[in-house]
Each structure stands twice: as C-alpha cells, then as structure tokens.
C-alpha positions as CSV (number, residue, x, y, z in Angstrom):
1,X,68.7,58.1,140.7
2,X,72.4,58.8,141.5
3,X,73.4,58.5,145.1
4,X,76.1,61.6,144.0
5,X,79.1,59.1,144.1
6,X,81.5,59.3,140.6
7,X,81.8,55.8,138.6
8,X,85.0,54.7,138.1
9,X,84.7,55.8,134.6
10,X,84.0,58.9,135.2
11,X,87.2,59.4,138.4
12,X,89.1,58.5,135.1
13,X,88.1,60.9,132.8
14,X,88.3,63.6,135.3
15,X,91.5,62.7,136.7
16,X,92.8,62.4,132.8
17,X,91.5,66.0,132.1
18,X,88.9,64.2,129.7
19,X,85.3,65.2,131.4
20,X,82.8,66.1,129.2
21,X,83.9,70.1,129.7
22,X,87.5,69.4,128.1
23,X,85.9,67.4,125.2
24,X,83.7,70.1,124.2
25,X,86.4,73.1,124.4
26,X,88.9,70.6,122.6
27,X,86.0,70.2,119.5
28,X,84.7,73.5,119.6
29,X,88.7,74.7,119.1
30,X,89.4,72.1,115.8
31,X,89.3,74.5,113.4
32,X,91.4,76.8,115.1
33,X,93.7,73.9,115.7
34,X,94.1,72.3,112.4
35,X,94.3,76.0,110.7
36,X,97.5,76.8,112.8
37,X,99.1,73.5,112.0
38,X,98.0,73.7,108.2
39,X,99.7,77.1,108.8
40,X,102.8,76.1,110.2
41,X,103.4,73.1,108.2
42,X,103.5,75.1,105.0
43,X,106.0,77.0,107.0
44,X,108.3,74.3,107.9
45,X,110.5,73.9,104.4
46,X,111.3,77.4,105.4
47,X,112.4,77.1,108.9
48,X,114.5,73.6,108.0
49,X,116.5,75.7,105.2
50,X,117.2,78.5,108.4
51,X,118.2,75.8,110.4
52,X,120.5,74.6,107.8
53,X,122.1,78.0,107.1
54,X,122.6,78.9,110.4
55,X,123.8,75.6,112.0
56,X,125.8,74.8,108.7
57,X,124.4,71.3,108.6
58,X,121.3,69.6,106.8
59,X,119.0,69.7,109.3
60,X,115.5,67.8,109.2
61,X,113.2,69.6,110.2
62,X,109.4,67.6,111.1
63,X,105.5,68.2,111.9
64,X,104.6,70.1,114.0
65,X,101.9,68.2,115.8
66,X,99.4,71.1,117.2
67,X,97.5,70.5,120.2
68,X,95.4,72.5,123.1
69,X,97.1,71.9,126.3
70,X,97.7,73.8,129.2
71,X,100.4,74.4,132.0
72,X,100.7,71.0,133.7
73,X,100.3,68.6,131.2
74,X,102.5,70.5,128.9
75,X,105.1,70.6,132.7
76,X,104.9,67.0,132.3
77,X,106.8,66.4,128.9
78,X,109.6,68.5,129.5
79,X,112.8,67.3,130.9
80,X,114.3,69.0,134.1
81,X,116.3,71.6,132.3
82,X,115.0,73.2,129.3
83,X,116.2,76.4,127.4
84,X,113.2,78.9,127.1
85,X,113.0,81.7,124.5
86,X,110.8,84.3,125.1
87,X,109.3,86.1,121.7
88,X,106.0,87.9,122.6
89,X,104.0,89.2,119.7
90,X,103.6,93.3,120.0
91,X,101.2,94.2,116.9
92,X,99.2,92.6,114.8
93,X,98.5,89.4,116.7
94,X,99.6,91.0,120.5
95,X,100.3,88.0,122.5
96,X,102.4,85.5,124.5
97,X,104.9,83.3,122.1
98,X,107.4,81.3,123.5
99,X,109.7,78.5,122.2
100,X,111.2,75.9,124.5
101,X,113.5,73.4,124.2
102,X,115.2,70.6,126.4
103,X,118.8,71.4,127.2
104,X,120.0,68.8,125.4
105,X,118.9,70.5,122.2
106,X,119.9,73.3,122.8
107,X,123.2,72.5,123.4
108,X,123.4,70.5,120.4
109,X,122.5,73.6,118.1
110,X,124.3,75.8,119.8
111,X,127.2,73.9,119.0
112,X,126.8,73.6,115.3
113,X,126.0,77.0,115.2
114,X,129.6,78.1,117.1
115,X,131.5,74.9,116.2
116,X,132.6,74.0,119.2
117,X,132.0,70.9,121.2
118,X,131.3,70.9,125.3
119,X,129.7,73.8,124.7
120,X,128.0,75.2,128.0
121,X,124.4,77.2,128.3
122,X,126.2,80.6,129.4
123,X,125.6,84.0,128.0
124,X,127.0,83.5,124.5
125,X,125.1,80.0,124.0
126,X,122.0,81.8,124.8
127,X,122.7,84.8,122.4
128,X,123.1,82.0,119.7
129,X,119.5,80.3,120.1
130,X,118.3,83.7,120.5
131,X,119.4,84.7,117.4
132,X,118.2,82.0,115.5
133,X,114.8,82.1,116.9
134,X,114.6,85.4,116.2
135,X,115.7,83.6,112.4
136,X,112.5,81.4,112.4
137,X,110.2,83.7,113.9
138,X,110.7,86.2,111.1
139,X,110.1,83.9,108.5
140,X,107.5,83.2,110.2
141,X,106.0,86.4,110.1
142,X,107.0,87.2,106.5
143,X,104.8,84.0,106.0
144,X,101.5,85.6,108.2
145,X,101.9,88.5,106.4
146,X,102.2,86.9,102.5
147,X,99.0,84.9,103.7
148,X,96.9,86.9,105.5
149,X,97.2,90.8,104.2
150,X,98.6,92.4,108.2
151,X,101.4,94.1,107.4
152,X,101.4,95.1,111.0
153,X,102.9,91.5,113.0
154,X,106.2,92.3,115.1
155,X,107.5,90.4,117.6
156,X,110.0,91.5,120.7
157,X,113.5,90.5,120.5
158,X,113.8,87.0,121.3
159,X,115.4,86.8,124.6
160,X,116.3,82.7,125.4
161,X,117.0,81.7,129.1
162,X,118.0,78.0,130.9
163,X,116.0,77.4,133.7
164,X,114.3,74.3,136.0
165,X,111.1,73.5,134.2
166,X,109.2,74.4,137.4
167,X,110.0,78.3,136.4
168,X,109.1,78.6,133.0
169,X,106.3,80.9,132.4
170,X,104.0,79.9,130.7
171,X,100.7,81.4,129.3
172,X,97.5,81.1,131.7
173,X,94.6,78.7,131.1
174,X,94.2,76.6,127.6
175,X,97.3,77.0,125.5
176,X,98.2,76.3,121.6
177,X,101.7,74.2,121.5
178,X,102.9,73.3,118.2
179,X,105.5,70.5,119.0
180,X,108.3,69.8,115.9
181,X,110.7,67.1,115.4
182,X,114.4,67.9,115.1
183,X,117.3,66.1,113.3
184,X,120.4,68.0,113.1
185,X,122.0,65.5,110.7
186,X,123.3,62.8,113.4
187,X,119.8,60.7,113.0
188,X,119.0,61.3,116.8
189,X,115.7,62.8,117.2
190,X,115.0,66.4,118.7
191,X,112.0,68.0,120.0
192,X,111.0,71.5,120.9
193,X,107.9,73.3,121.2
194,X,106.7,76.7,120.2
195,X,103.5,78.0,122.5
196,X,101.5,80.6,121.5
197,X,98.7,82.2,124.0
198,X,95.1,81.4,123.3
199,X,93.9,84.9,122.2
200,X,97.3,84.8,119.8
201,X,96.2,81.5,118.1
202,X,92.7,82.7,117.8
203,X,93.6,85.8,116.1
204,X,95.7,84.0,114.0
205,X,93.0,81.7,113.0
206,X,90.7,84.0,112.4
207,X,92.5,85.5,109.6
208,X,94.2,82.4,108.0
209,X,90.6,81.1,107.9
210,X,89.2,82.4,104.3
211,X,86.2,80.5,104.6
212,X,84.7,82.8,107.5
213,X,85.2,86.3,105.9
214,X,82.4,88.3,106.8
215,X,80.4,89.4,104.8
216,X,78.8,92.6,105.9
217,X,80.7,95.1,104.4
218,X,80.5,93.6,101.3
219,X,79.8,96.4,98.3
220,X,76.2,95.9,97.1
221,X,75.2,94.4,94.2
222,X,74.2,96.3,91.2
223,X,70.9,97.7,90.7
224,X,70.2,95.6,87.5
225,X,71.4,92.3,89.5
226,X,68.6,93.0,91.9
227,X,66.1,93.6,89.5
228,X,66.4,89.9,87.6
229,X,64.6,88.2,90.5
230,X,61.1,87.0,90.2
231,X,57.6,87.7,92.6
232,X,58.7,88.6,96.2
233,X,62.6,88.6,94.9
234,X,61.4,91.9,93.5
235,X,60.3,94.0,97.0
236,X,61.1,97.3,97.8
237,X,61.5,98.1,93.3
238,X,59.0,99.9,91.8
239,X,56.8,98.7,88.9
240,X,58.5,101.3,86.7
241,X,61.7,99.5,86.8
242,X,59.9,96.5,85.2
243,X,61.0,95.2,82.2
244,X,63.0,98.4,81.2
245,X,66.1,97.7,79.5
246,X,69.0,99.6,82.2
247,X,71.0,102.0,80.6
248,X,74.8,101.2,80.1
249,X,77.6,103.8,79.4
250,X,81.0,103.1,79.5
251,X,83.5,104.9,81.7
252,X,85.7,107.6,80.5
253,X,89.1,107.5,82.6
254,X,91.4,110.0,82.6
255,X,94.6,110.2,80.6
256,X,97.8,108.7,82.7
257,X,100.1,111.0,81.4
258,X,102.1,112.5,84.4
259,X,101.4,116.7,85.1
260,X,101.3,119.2,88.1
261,X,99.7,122.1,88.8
262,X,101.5,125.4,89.7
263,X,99.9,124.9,93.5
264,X,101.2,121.4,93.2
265,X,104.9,122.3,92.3
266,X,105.1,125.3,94.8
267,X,104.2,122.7,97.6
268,X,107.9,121.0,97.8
269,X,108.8,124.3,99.3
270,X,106.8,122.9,102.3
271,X,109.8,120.2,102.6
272,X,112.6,122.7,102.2
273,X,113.0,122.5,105.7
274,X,112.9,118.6,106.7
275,X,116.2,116.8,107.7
276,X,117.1,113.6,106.5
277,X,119.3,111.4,106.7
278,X,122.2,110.8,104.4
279,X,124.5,108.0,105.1
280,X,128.2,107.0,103.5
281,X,128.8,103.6,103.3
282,X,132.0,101.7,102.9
283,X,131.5,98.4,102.5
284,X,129.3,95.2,103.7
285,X,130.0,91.6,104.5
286,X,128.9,88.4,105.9
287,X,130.3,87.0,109.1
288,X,129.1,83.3,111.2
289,X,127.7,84.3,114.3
290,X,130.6,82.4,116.2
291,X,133.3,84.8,114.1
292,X,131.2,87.7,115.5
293,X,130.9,86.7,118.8
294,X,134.8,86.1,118.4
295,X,135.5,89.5,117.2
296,X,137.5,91.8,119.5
297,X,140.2,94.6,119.6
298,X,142.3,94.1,116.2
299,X,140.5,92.0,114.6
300,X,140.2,92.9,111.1
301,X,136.8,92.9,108.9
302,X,137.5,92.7,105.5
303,X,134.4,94.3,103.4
304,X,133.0,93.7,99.7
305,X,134.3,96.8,98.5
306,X,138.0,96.9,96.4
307,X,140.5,99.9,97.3
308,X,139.8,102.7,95.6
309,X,135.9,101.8,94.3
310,X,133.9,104.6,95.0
311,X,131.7,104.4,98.5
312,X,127.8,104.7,98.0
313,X,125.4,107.4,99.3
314,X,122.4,106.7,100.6
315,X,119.6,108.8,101.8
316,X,117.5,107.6,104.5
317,X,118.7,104.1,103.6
318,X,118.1,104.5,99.6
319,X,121.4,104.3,97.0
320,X,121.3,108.3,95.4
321,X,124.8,108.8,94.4
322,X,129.0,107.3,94.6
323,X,131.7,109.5,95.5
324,X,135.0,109.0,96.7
325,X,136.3,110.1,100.2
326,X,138.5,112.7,100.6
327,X,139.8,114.4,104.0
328,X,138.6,118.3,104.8
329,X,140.5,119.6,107.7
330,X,140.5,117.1,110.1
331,X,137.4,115.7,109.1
332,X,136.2,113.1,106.6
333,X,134.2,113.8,103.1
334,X,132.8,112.3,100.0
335,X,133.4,114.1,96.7
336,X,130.4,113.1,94.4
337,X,131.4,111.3,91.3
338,X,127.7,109.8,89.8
339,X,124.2,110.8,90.6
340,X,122.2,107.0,90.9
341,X,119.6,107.1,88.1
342,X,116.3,106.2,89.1
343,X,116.0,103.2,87.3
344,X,118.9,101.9,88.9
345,X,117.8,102.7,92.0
346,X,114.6,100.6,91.0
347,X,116.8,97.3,90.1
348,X,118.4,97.8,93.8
C-alpha cells in the first residue's frame, strides 16, 4: 500500500509534463497530428517557391515537424525577441492562427525582401513579413480548399508585431505548432513556427481525414441490391419479391438544346433596375514591395498598356468591351470601339 509519497520516477514525469494524463491526450491526438503535418508538408513546395518570389532568393524551405504543445513549453524555445504575426481564421475553420519568428529571422527576410541591409523591425519591416504571410497563408488556403471541398476558409489580414516573448499571445490550453526550417540561401538555418488553436486543428483534421466520412446520410442502396441477400439478410421484403426478375427501364433525359419560355424572357425586366458596376481600366503592372513602399509624390508608374491602345471595360470586374478615352466637358469618357465576345471573355 502507498504511503501517498511520489517516486522519483514519477516527480520526473510530472515535472517533464509526461504523467500518464499527457501521454494519453498526446495518443488520443496522433491522427490529428500526423494529418496536419501530412497536410502541410504537401504544402511546403508551395510556400518555398513564395518565399523565393518574394524574397528574390532560392530559399529552402523544410518539415515542418507538428507537435501538441502548449504555452510554456512552446515560451521556452523562443528567443527573447521574436516577430509575431497574427492571422486568425474567420470562416470555415474559425480560429486562432498565428506565425512567430525569432527577430533574427525576421530581419533576415525582411531584408531580402526590401534589399537593404541593417534593416530595423519598424513599421515598414513589419508591413513586409505581413505581407508575405498573408503570401503563404493563402496558398495555404487555396490548398484546404482544393483538398477538402470548403470553399468558405478566410483568414484576417495578417497583422505581424515585435515584442518580448513574455507578451505573445498565445492560444489557451493544448496547442498545434507546426515548426519549419528556414534557409534563405546563406546555408544558416532558420526556424519559425506557425500555431494553430486546438478547435482549428481539429476542424482541420476532421475534413482532411477521408477515412472517417460518415456515413449516415449516405443515399440507400437500391431495392434489387437489398433483395440478393440470403435467410435473415432478407427481413422486412415480402415473399412476393422473391425470385422476381426487377424491372429495368432506361431513363429518358431531356434534350440540352438551350430555350425559354415567354414568362422566362419577360423576367430580365425584374433586373432593369439593378446598378452595377462598370469600371475603365488603364493599365496594370507589377512592382517589388520595397519599390512600393518607396513610392511617393512624382514618382512615375509605368503600366502594360502602349499609348494610344484602347483601355478595357469591365463590368463588375469582368472584360465586356475597349474603347478609347475621350474628354466631355470637363470630365473624362470612353468611346466604345469593340463589344468582348463571349468566348473571349471565356479564354480571360
């Protein structure tokens, strides 16, 4: 009988975090775990090739390693300073999502992202790893999306701060942190970590794993598939049914040909009414973010478009027609010159 005093074993494992409680949340959560790192490994390819685009280097990009962790040991990896960008889920899979990085690293990037060396962690560094988290976590959500059918997964706009590790905030309780390994092309090794909150990796989980779709709402099976069983297979079928070959026809469709009704072409007069949007548009480029964040009073933006190529027309953001501008009263117009066909406006 124990005289209620610990073994020394056992002052280890609790003082480790290892008791028998943590061992059975850290097995019941595997599959949850190795689903989100299957998950963001595929993804990482992806997020190297941003990387490289953005901080116009070949950047390596490795792992991540995902583990359940929570505040204080996760407080204990992190050097003193670290940059801390903030990009909550707000539909699909709601949630807490942060990325943090030492200030080291973020330094470094932000650097070969602006080109400029001695770079300090003021408002326009900060805007720069902003942005290119905001980079990395739409790919990742073009990636959720393509894999598991919500169409409904934003995220806030990334907002990055640089703060004492003692203030981050991070999400309550056990925590998913996905921890990557950086090289920006000098062969020193990076690390940052991307945190997601418990409910958000679950959710996630849930619909990357195929293997536990259920199966409730299933569509029946036919009547003839439940007739081929045999004795007590057969319950609930009457003795009629027996034997009997079922009947078969095939299904007549409809033709495809396009037609409306009279009621059907009389209803666009419901839409008479309905603004929208029609937009002119001169010209597009491409700038680095350092030549936009450079960009003030005079500065000059040369577009895609030659002088004197007709402008497009767009309504609500779709290419209709090209006209050229012209100048009524004191005012600027477009004269329409070609009506976009709709296969063109197809290819676009």
């Amino acid at each position: 009988m124990s005289d209620g005093t610990l073994s020394q074993a056992e002052l280890d494992a609790l003082l480790a975090g290892t008791g028998e409680s943590s061992v059975a949340v850290a097995g019941g959560n595997e599959r949850e775990r190795q689903l989100l790192q299957d998950f963001l490994v595929s993804s990482a390819d992806s997020l190297s090739a941003n990387f490289s685009q953005l901080t116009t280097t070949e950047v390596s990009l490795r792992g991540p390693e995902v583990s359940f962790t929570n505040q204080d040991a996760l407080l204990e990896q992190l050097p003193d300073m670290v940059t801390t960008i903030k990009a909550d889920f707000n539909a699909g899979f709601p949630g807490e999502h942060v990325f943090i990085m030492g200030e080291a690293t973020a330094k470094a990037i932000a650097a070969r992202m602006t080109q400029e060396e001695d770079i300090q962690m003021d408002a326009m560094a900060l805007s720069v790893i902003g942005e290119l988290v905001s980079t990395l976590v739409g790919t990742q959500i073009t990636a959720l999306t393509k894999q598991t059918g919500n169409k409904s997964i934003a995220s806030v706009s990334p907002e990055a701060s640089n703060v004492p590790k003692a203030v981050v905030a991070l999400p309550r309780g056990d925590f998913s942190t996905a921890l990557y390994q950086l090289d920006l092309g000098d062969g020193n090794a990076q690390q940052f970590w991307e945190i997601y909150g418990s409910e958000v990796s679950e959710s996630i989980a849930r619909s990357l794993d195929k293997d536990n779709i259920p199966t409730a709402r299933s569509s029946p099976p036919p009547r003839n598939s439940m007739m081929s069983g045999r004795g007590g297979g057969m319950s609930g079928i009457g003795n009629s049914g027996i034997g009997q070959q079922a009947q078969v026809q095939s299904v007549q469709f409809p033709g495809l040909t396009p037609h409306s009704t009279p009621q059907e072409q009389g209803n666009i007069g419901l839409l008479m009414d309905v603004f929208m949007e029609m937009t002119v548009e001169l010209g597009r480029t491409k700038k680095l973010i350092k030549e936009i964040l450079g960009m003030g009073e005079g500065t000059i933006i040369e577009l895609d478009k030659l002088a004197g190529e007709p402008v497009d027309i767009l309504v609500n953001h779709k290419l209709i027609a090209k006209g050229e501008v012209v100048v009524i009263d004191e005012n600027f117009g477009v004269r329409v010159t070609e009506i976009v066909s709709p296969t063109e406006r197809m290819q676009d």
